[in-house]
C-alpha positions as CSV (number, residue, x, y, z in Angstrom):
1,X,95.0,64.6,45.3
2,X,96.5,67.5,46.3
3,X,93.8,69.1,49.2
4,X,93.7,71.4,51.9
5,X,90.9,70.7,54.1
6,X,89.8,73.8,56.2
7,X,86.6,73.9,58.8
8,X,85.1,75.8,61.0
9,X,82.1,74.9,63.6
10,X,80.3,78.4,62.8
11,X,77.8,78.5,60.2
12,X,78.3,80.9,57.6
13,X,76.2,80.2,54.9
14,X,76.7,80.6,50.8
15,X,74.3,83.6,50.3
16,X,75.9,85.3,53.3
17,X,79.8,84.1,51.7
18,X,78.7,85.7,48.4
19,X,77.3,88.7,49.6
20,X,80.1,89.6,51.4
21,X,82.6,89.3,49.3
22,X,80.6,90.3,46.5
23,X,81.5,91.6,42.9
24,X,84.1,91.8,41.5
25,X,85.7,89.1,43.3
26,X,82.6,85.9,43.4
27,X,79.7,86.0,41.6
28,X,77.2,83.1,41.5
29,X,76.8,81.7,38.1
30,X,73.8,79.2,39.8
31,X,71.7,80.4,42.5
32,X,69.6,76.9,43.6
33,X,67.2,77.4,46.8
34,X,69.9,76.2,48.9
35,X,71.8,79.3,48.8
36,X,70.8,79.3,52.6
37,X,72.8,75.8,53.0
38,X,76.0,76.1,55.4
39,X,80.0,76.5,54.2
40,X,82.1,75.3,57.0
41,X,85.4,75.2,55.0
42,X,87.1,75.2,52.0
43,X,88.8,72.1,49.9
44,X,91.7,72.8,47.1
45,X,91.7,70.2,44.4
46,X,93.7,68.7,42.1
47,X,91.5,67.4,39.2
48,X,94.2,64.7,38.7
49,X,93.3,63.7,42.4
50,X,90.3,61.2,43.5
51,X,88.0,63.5,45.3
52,X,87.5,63.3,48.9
53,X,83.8,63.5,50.9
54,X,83.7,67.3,52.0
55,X,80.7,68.1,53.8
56,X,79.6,71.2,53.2
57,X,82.9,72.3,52.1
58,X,83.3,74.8,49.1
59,X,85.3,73.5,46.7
60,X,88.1,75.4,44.7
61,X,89.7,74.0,41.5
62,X,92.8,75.5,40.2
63,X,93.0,73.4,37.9
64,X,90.5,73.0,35.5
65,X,89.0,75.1,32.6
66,X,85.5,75.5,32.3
67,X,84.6,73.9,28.9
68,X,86.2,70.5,29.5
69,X,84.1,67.5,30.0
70,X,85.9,66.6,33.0
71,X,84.7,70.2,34.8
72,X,81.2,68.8,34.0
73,X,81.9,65.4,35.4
74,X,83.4,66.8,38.6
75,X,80.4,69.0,39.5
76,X,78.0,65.8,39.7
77,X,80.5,64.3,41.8
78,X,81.0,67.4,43.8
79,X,77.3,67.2,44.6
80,X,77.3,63.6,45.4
81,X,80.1,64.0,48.0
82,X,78.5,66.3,49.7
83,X,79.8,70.0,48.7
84,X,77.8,72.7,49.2
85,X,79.0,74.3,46.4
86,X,82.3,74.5,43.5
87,X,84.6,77.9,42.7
88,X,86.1,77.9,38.9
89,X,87.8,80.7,37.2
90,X,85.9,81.1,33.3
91,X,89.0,82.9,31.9
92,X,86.8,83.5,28.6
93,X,86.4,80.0,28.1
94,X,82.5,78.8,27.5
95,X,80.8,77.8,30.6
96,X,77.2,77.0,29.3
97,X,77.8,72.9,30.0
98,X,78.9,73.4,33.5
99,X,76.4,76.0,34.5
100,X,73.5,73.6,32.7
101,X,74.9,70.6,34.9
102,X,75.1,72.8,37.8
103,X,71.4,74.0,37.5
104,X,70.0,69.9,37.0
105,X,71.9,69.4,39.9
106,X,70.7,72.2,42.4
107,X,74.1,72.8,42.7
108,X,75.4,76.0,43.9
109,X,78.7,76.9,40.8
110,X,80.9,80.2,42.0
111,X,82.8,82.1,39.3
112,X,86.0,83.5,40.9
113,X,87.5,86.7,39.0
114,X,90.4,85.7,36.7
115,X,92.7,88.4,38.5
116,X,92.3,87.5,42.1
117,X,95.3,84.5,42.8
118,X,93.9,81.8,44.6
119,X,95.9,81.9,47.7
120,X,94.0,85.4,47.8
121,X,90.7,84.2,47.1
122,X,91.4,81.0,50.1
123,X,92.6,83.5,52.3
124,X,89.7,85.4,51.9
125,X,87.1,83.3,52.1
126,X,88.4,81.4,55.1
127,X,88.6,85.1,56.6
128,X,84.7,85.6,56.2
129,X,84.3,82.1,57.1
130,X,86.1,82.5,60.7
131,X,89.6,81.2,60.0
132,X,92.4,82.8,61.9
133,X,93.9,83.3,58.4
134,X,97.5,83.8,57.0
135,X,99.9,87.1,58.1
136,X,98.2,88.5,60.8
137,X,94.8,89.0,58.9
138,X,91.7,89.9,60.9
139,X,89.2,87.2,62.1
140,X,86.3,86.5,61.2
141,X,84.2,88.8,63.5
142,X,86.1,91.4,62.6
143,X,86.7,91.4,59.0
144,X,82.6,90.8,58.6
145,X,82.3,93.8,60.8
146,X,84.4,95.7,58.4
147,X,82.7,94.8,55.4
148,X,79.3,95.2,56.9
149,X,80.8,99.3,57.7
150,X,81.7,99.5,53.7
151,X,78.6,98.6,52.7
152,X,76.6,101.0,55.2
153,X,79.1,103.9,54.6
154,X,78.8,102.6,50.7
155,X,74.8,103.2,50.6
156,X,74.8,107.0,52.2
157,X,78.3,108.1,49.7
158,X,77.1,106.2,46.5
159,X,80.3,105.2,45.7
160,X,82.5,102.2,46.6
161,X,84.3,102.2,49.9
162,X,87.2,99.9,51.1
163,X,88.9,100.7,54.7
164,X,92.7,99.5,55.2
165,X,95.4,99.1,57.5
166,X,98.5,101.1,57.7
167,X,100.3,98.8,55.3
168,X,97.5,99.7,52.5
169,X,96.6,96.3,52.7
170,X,92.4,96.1,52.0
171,X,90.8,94.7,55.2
172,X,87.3,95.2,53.9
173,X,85.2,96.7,51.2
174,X,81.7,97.5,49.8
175,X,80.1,95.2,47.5
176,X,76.8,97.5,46.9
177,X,75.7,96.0,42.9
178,X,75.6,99.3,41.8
179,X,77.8,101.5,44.0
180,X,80.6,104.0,41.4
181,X,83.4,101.8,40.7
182,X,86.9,102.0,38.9
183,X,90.0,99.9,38.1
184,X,92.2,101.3,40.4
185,X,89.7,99.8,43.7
186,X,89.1,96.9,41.4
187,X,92.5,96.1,41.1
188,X,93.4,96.6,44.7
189,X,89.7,94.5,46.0
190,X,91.7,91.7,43.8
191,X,94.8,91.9,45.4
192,X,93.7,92.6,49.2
193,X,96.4,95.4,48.1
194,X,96.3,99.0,46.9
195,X,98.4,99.5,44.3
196,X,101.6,101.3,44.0
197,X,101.1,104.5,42.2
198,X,103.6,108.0,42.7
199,X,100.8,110.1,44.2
200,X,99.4,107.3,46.8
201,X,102.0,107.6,49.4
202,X,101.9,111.7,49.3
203,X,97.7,111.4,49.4
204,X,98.5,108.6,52.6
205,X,100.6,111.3,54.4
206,X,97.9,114.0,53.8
207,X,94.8,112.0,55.5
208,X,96.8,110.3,58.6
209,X,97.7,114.0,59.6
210,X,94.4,115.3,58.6
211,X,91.4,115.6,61.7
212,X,88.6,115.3,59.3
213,X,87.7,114.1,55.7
214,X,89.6,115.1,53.2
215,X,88.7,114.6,49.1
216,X,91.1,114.5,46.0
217,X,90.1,115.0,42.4
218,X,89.9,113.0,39.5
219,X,93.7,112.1,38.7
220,X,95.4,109.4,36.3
221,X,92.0,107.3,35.5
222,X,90.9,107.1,39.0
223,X,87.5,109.1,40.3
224,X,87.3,111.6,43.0
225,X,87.8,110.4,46.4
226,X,87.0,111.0,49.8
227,X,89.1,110.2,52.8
228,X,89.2,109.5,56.2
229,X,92.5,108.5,58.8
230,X,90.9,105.7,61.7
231,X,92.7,106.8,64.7
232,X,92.8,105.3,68.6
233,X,93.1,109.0,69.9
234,X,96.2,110.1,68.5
235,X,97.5,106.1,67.2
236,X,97.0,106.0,63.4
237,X,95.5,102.4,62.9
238,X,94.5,102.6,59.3
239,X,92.4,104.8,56.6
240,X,88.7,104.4,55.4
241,X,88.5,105.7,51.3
242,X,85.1,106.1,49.7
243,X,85.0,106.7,45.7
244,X,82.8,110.2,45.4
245,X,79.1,110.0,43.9
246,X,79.3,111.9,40.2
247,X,77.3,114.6,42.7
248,X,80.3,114.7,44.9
249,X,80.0,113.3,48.9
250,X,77.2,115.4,50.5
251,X,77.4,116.0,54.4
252,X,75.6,113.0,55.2
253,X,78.1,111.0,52.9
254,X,81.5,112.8,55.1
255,X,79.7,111.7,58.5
256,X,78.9,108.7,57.5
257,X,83.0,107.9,55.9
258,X,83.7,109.8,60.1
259,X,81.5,107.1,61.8
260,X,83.1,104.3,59.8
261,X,86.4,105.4,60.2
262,X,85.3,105.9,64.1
263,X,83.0,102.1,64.5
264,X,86.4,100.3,62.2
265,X,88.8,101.3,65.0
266,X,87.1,99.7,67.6
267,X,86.7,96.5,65.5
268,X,90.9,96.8,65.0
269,X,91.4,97.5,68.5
270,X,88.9,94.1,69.6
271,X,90.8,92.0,67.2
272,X,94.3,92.8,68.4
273,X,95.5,89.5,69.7
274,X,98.1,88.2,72.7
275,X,100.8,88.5,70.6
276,X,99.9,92.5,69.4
277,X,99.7,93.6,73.2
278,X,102.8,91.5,74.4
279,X,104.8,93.9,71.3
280,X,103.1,96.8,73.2
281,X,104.0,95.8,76.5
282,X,107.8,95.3,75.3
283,X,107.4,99.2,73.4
284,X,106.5,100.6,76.9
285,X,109.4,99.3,78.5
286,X,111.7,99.9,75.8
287,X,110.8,103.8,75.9
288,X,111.2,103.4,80.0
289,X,114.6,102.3,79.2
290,X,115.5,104.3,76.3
291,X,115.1,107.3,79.1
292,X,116.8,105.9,82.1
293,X,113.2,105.0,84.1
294,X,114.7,101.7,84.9
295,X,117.4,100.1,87.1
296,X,119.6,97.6,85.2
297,X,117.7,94.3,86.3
298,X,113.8,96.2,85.7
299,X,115.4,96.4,82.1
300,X,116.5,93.3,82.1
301,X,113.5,91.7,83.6
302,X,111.3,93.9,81.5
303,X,112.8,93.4,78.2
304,X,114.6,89.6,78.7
305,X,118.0,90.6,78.1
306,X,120.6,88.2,79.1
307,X,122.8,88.9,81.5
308,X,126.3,89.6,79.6
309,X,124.3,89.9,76.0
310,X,125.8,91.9,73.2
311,X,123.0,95.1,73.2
312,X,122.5,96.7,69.7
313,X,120.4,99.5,69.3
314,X,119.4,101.0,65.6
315,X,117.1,103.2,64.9
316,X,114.8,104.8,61.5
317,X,113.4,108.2,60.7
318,X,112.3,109.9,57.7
319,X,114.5,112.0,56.1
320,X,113.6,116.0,56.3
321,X,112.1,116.9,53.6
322,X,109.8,114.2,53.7
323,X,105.9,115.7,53.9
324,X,103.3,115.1,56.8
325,X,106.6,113.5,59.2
326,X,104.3,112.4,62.0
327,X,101.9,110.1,59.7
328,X,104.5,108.7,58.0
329,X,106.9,108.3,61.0
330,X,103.7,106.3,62.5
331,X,102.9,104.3,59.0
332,X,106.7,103.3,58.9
333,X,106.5,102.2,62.4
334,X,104.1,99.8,61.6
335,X,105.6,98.5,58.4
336,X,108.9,98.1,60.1
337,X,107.0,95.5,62.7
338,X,106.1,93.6,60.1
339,X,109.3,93.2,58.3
340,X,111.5,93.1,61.9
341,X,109.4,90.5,63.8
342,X,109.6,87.6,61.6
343,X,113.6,87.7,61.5
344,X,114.2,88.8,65.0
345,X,111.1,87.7,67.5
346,X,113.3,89.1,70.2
347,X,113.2,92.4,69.3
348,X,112.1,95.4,70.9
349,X,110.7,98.3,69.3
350,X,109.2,101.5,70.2
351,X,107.5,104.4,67.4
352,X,107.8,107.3,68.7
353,X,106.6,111.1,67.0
354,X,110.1,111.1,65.3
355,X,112.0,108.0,65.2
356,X,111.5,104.0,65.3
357,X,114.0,102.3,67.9
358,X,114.9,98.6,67.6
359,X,116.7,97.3,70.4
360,X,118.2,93.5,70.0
361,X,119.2,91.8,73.0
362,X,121.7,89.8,71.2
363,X,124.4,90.2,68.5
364,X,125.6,94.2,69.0
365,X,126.3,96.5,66.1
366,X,126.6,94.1,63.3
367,X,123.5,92.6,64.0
368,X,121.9,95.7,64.0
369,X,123.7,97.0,60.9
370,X,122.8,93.8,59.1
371,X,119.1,94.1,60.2
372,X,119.2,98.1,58.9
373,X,120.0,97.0,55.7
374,X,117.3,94.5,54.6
375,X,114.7,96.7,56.5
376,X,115.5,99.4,53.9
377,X,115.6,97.0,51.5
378,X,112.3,95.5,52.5
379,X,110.3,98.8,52.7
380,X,112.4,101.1,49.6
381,X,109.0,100.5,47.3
382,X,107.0,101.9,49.7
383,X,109.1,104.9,51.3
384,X,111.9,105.4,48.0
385,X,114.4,106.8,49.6
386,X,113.3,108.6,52.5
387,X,114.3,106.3,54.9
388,X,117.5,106.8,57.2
389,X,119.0,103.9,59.8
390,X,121.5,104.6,62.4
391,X,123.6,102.3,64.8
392,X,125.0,101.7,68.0
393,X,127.9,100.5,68.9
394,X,127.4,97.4,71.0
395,X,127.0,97.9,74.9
396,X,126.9,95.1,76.9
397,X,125.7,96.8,80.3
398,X,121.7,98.3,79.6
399,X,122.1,101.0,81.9
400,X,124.0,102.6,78.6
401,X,120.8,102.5,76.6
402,X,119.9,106.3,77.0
403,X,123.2,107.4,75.7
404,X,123.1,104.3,72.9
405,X,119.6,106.9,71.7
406,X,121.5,109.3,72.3
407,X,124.1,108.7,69.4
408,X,121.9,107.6,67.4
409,X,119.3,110.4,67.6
410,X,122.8,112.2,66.5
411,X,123.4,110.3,63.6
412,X,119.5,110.8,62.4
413,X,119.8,114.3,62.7
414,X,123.0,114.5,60.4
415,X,121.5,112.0,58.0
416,X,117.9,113.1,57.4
417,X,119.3,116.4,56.6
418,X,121.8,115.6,54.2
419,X,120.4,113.6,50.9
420,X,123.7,112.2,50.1
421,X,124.4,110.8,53.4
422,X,124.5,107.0,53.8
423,X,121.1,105.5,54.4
424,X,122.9,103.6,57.1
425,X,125.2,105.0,59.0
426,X,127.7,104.8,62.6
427,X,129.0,107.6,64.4
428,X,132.3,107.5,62.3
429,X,130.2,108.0,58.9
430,X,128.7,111.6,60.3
431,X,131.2,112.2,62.6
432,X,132.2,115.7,61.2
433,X,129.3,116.6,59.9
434,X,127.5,116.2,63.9
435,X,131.0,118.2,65.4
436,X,129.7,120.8,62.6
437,X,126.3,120.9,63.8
438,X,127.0,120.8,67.4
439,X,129.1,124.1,67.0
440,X,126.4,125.2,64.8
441,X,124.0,124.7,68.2
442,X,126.6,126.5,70.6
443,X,126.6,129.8,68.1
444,X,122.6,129.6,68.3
445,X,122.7,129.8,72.3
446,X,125.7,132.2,72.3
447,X,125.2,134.4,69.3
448,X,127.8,136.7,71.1
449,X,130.4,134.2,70.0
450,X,129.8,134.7,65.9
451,X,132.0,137.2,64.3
452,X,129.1,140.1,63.4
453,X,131.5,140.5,60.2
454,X,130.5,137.4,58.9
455,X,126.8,138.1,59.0
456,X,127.7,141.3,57.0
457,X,129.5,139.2,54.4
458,X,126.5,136.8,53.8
459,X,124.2,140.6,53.5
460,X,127.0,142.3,51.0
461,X,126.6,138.8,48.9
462,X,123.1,139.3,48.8
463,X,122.3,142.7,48.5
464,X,125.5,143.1,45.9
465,X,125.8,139.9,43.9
466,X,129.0,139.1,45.4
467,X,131.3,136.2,45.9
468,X,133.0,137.3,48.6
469,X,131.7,134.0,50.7
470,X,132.8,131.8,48.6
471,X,135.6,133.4,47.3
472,X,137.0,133.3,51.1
473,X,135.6,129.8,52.2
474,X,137.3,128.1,48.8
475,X,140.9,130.0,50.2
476,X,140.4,128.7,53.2
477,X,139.5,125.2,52.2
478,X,142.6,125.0,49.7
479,X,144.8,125.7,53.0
480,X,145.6,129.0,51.5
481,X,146.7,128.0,48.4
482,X,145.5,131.2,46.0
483,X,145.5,129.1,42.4
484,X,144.3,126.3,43.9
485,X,141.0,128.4,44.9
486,X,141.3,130.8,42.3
487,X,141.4,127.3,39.6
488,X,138.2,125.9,41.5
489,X,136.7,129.4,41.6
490,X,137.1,129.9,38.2
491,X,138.3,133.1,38.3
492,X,142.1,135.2,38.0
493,X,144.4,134.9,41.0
494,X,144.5,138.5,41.1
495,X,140.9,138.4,41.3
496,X,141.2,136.1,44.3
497,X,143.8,138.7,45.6
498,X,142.1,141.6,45.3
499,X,138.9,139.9,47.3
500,X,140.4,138.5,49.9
501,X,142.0,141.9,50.7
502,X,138.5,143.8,50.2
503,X,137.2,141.4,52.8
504,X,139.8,142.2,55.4
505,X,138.8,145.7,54.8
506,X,135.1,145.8,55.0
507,X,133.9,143.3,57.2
508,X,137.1,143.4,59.8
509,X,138.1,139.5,59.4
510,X,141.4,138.4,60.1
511,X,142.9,135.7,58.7
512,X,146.7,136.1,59.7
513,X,146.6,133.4,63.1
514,X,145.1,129.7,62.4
515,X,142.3,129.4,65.0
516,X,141.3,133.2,63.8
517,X,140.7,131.1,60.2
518,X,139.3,127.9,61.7
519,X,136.9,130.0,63.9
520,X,136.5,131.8,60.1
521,X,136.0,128.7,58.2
522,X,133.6,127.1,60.8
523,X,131.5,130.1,60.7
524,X,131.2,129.7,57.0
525,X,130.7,126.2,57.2
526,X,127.5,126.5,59.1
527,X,126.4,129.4,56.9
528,X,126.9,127.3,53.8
529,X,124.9,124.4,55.1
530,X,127.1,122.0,56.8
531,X,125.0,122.8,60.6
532,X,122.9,125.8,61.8
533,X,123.8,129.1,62.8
């Protein structure tokens, strides 16, 4: 017997278990009068097993097809034990014998979708039935508060409604018989996931920065849909998705998704546990120190470092030319929790509108380097490749911490600018590139110190269809060397020649003393990408 007894004092009873998690996921195959009798846990079970008592327990059977005498057999004994009630997949097999002995029996016989796994289903049904759960699911209260939102936003809209947290993960959903349905919120009701599709992660940008509803047309097989982000003031906490009425959502149907989204945070907020505000608590001093608030021991104290520990800092942001920053700089906060937490519960970490800090009190650089790595690893399916991570180097005195952000903030600034940078990167991997953008931020506050001839140069290119920038820039980069430039140019070393010498004579550049070329090149640099002018 392989069984896994769960119970819980609070009466929930079948009708209510079935009604909330409703179609597509349980269906009643027999409905007897006691519909109204109490589930106070759930029981896994190994046919091969003798079968314990379990009263009131639901029982689940992995194991067992639905046309096999044995499935029959185990249903009377079920009942005699004391069950309230059994869960079976059909998986197209013919169920008529057990639903028959089911019915004699005034015995209540669940069909489970095929798709859902079981741990799902268990997980679940213990949710709804007031288990703490698995992962950091909601409780009871809350998830039944959630599902009892989809269904009253589901009646006004028409169509189905699920609400989820910031990881896409599908806290609750509607389970109106005949609400507008399709297999895309089918598949992710089975999976407690949404699933990963190319345009999901651009739509999840576009309602976390969004104020309001906002709807998307039909696309790929999937209906119209209307959105909404749920917020604590500014603090994304999750998003509330209704599937559009063939009529579209009326006005009634966007305030009703608003007061869901709304009524849902406050259920999130309620259910945030000891553990949720003790990660706050640490983010709010980790910002204090990040900034120099604190004196070395109030960082200590506040953030239980060690005395003597090995500090390392690291740090993620989203590179550039990612869309709707602030949403996804918040989702990618949250997902990074997840992922860092379970491998270092001694972390730190603090989301702010443009970066995610992770401070670790112990093991330096190369524990933070290590930890970049598999948390770009871990989250690549959901971000591709927009992630950048920057470290450290290891400090051991805390009072360094602001100038530890400092470098890194450096790094990310290189990095989520450049697409072929390294995705996780030190000081000495940018290095050139930041000396390149810091001049680049000296000729912005001092234009005075830009030679006005090359501005002029850049013009002529554009107005004329010249080369005369890159012409001069590939010279200078091949230390002079004419065929060398004119071979990577493509063009006659005469050619080179004759514009390096129109150059000198239009735009008033010298190139005859080294820093009057390095203060050339750098120029050039910036203008051709490699900082800001």
């Amino acid at each position: 017997m392989s069984s896994s007894d769960r119970t819980n004092s609070a009466a929930v009873t079948i009708g209510h278990l079935v009604g909330t998690v409703g179609a597509p996921v349980l269906m009643a195959l027999t409905a007897p009068r006691d519909l109204d009798r109490p589930v106070r846990g759930t029981a896994l079970h190994d046919p091969a097993d003798p079968l314990p008592k379990g009263v009131d327990q639901l029982l689940l059977v992995p194991g067992l097809q639905a046309d096999e005498p044995a499935a029959t057999d185990l249903v009377q004994e079920a009942a005699g034990r004391g069950y309230c009630g059994m869960v079976f997949k059909v998986r197209g097999r013919n169920a008529t014998e057990l639903v028959d002995a089911a019915s004699r029996g005034d015995f209540t016989l669940l069909a489970a979708a095929d798709e859902i796994s079981w741990r799902h289903l268990d997980a679940l049904l213990l949710s709804v039935l007031g288990s703490q759960g698995v992962g950091g699911e909601p409780t009871a209260t809350t998830e039944e508060g959630l599902f009892t939102l989809a269904n009253a936003a589901s009646a006004v809209i028409g169509g189905s409604v699920a609400i989820e947290d910031l990881d896409r993960r599908v806290m609750a959903y509607s389970s109106s018989p005949d609400q507008r349905i399709d297999s895309l919120r089918r598949e992710g009701i089975l999976s407690r996931r949404v699933p990963e599709i190319d345009h999901n992660l651009e739509r999840y940008r576009i309602v976390l920065d969004s104020g309001g509803v906002v709807r998307f047309p039909e696309a790929l097989g999937a209906l119209p849909r209307a959105a909404v982000a749920i917020k604590a003031g500014t603090q994304p906490l999750g998003t509330v998705w209704a599937i559009e009425s063939p009529h579209g959502i009326s006005a009634d149907g966007e305030r009703a998704l608003v007061d869901c989204a709304r009524l849902a945070a406050l259920h999130i907020l309620r259910n945030r546990n000891a553990n949720e505000l003790e990660l706050q608590k640490r983010e709010s001093a980790l910002l204090g120190a990040l900034e120099g608030l604190w004196a070395t021991h109030e960082t200590n104290f506040r953030l239980s470092i060690p005395p003597g520990a090995e500090l390392g800092l690291l740090a993620f942001a989203a590179s550039t030319d990612a869309a709707g920053l602030l949403a996804l700089t918040a989702r990618l906060g949250h997902v990074l929790s997840r992922h860092v937490v379970p491998f270092r519960p001694d972390a730190s970490i603090a989301t702010t509108s443009r970066a995610i800090y992770v401070l670790l009190p112990s093991g330096g650089a190369p524990a933070a380097m290590r930890l970049a790595h598999s948390a770009l690893a871990a989250i690549r399916d959901s971000f591709g490749d927009f992630v950048r991570a920057a470290v450290a180097p290891t400090e051991t005195d805390p009072a360094a911490l602001p100038s530890m952000r400092r470098e890194v903030d450096d790094i990310l600034r290189v990095t989520t600018a450049h697409p072929d940078a390294p995705s996780a990167a030190t000081l000495t991997d940018v290095r050139a590139r930041l000396l390149l953008t810091r001049v680049g931020d000296q000729l912005t506050g001092e234009p005075r110190l830009r030679h006005p001839g090359i501005a002029a140069l850049a013009a002529h290119d554009t107005e004329h269809g010249t080369d005369f920038a890159a012409s001069l820039l590939a010279w200078l980069e091949a230390v002079g060397n004419v065929a060398e430039a004119a071979a990577r140019l493509g063009v006659h070393t005469n050619t080179l020649r004759y514009r390096l010498r129109r150059i000198t004579e239009l735009f008033g550049l010298s190139l005859e003393e080294p820093d009057d070329r390095l203060s050339v090149w750098l120029q050039l640099r910036l203008l051709d990408g490699g900082g800001h002018a």
